[in-house]
Structure formats: structure tokens, C-alpha cells
N, CA and C of each residue as an Amber inpcrd file, in Angstrom:
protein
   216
  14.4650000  10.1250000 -11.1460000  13.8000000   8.8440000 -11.2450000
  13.8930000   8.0740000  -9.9380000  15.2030000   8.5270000  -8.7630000
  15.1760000   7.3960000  -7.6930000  14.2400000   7.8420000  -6.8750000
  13.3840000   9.5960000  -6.9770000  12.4260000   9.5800000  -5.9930000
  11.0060000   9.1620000  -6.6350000  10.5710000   9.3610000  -7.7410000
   9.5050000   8.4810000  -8.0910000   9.7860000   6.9190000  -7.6660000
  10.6770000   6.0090000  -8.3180000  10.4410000   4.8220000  -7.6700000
  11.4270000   4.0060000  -6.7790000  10.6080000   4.7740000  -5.0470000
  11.1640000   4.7040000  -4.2670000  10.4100000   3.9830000  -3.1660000
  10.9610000   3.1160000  -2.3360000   9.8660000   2.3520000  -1.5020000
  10.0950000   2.4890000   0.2960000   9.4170000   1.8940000   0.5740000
   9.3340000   1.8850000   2.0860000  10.7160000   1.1890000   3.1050000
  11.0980000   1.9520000   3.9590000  12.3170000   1.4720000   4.6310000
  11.4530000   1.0400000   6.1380000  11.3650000  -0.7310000   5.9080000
  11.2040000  -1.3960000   7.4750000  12.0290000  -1.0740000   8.3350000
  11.8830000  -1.2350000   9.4000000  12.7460000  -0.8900000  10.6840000
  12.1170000  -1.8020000  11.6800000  11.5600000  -2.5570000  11.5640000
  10.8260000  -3.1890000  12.6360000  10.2930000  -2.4260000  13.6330000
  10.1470000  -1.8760000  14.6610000   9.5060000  -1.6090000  15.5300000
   9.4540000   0.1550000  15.2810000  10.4940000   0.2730000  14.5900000
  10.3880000   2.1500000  14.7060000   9.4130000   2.4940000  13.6350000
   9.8170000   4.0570000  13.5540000   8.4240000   4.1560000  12.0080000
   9.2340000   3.9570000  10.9000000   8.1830000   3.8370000   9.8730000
   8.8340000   3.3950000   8.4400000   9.1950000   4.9190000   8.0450000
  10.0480000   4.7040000   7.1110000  10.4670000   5.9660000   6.3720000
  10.7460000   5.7190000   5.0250000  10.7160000   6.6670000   3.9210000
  11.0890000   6.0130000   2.5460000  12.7050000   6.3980000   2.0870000
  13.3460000   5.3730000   1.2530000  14.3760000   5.9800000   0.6610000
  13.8690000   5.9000000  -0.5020000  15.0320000   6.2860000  -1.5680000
  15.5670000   6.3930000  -2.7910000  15.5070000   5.2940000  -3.2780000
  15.1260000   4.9730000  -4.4140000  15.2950000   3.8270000  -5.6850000
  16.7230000   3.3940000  -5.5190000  16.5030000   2.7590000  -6.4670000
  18.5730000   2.3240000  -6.6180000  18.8730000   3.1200000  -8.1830000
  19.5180000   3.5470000  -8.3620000  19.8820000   4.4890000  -9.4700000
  20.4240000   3.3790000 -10.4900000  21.0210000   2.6090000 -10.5430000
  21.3050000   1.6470000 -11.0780000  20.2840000   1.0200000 -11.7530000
  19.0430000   0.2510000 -11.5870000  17.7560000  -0.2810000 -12.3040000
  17.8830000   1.2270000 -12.9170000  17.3380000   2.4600000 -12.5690000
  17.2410000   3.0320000 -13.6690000  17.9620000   3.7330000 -14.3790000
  19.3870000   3.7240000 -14.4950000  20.4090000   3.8820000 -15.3830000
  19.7240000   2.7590000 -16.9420000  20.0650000   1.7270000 -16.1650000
  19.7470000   0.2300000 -17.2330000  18.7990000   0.7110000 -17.7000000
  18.1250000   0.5950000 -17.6480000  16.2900000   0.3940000 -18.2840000
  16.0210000   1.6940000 -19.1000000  17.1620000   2.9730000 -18.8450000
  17.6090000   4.2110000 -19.9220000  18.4170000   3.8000000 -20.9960000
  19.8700000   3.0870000 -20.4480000  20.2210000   2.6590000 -21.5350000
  19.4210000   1.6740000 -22.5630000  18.5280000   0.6540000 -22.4660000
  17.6830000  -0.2480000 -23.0160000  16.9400000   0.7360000 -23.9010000
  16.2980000   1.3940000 -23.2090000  15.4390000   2.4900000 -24.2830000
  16.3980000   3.0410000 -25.0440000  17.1940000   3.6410000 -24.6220000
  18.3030000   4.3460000 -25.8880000  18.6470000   3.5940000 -27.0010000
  19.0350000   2.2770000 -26.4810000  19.3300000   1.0330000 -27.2850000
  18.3480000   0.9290000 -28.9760000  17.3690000   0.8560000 -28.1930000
  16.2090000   0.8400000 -28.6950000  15.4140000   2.1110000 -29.8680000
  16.2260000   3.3380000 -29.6480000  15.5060000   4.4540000 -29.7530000
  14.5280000   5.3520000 -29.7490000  13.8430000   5.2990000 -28.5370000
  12.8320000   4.9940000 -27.6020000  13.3830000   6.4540000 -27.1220000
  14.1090000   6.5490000 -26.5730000  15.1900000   7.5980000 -25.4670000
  16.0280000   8.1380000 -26.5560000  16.6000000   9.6980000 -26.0200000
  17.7990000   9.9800000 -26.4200000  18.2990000  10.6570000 -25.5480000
  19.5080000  11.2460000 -25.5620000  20.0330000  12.1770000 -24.6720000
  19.3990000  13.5740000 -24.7820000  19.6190000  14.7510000 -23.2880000
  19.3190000  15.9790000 -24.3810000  20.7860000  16.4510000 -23.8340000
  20.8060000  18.0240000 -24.5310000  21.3280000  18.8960000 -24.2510000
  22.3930000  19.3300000 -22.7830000  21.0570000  18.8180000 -21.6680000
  20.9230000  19.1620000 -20.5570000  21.7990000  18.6010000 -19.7600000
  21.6460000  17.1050000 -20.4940000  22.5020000  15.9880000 -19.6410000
  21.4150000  14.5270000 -19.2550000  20.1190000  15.4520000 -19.5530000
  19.1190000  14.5230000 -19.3580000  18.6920000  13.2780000 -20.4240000
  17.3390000  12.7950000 -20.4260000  16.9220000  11.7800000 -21.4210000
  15.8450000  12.4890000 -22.2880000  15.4080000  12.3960000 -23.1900000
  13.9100000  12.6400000 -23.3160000  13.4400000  11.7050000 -24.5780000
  12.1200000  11.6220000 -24.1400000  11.5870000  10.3070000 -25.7280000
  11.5870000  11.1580000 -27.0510000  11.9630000  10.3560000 -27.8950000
  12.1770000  10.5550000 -29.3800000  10.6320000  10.3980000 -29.8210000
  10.2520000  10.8400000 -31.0800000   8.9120000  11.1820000 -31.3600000
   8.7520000   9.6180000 -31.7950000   9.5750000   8.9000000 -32.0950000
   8.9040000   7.2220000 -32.1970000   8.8680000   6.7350000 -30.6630000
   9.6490000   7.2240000 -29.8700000   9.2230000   6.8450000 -28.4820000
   8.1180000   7.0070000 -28.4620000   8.1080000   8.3460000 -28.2490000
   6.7850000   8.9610000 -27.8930000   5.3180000   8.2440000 -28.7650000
   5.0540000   7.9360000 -29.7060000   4.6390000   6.9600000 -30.4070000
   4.2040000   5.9300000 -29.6990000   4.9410000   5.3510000 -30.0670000
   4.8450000   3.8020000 -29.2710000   4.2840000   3.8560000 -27.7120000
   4.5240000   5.1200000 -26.9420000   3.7120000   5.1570000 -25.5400000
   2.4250000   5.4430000 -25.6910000   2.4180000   6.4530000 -26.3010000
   0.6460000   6.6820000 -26.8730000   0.1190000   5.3130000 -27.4190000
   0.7730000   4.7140000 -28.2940000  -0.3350000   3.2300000 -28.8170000
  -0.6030000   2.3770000 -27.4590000   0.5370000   2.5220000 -26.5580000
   0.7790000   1.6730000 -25.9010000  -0.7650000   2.1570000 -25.1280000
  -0.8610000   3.3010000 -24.3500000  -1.3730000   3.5090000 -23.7570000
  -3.1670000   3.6250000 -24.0810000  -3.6420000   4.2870000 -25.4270000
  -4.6220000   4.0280000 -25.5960000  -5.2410000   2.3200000 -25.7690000
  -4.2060000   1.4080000 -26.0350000  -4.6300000   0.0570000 -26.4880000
  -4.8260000  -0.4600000 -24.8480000  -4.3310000   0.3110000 -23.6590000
  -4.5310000  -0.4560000 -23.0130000  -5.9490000  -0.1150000 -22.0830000
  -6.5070000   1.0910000 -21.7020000  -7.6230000   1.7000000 -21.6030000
  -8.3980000   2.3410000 -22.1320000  -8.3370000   2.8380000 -23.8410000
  -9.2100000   3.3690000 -24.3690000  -8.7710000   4.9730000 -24.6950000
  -8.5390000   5.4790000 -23.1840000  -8.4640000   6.5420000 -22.8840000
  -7.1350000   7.5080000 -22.8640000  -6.9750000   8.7640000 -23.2290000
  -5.8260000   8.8150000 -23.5530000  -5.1530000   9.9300000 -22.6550000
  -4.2370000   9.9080000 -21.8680000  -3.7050000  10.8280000 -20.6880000
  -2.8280000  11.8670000 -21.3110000  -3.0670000  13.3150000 -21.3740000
  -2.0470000  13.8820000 -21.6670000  -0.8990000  14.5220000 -20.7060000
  -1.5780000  14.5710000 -19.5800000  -0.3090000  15.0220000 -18.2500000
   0.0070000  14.0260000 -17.6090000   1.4460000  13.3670000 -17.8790000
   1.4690000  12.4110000 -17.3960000   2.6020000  13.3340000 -16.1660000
């Protein structure tokens, strides 16, 4: 998750380069979904959405364009 949301490192005069997210925002915002049951743990060590997660992203997502993405 810290290389998806990861942003631009200024330097003023040199070139920009990108780092890493802060792992921290997205620790939180995992636990919140878990909270929630939205998220669960897997196996792996990882997260993955629960089929009411998963739910709730699909409404989310067709209510907001119509259209419905399956590779996200």
C-alpha cells in the first residue's frame, strides 16, 4: 500500500523523485475497516475484503458512475 500511495519528493533545484507513503495512515485506515468488518485478516499475514466489504464497494461504486469496474 506505501507504493500505491506514494508522492513526490521536492528537492528544490534537483530532480524530483518519489518515496513511499507513510505506512502508518495505512495501518489505521486497515484497522478502521477491520473495525468495521469491511477487512479481515488472511492466512498470509495480509488483509482481504469480506464479502459484505466487498458489497458495500460495488454499491459504492456503481452509485457513483453507473458503471461497474471489475479489475480494479
Amino acid at each position: 500500500m506505501t507504493k500505491i500511495y506514494r508522492e513526490r519528493q521536492r528537492s528544490g533545484v534537483m530532480p524530483s523523485h518519489f518515496n513511499r507513503g507513510s505506512k502508518s495512515v495505512a495501518c489505521r485506515v486497515l484497522q478502521a475497516l477491520e473495525g468495521h468488518k469491511m477487512v479481515e485478516r488472511d492466512q498470509d499475514g495480509g488483509c482481504k475484503l469480506t464479502p459484505q466489504g466487498q458489497r458495500d464497494v460495488d454499491r459504492i461504486e456503481t452509485a457513483g458512475n453507473g458503471n461497474k469496474i471489475h479489475d480494479l
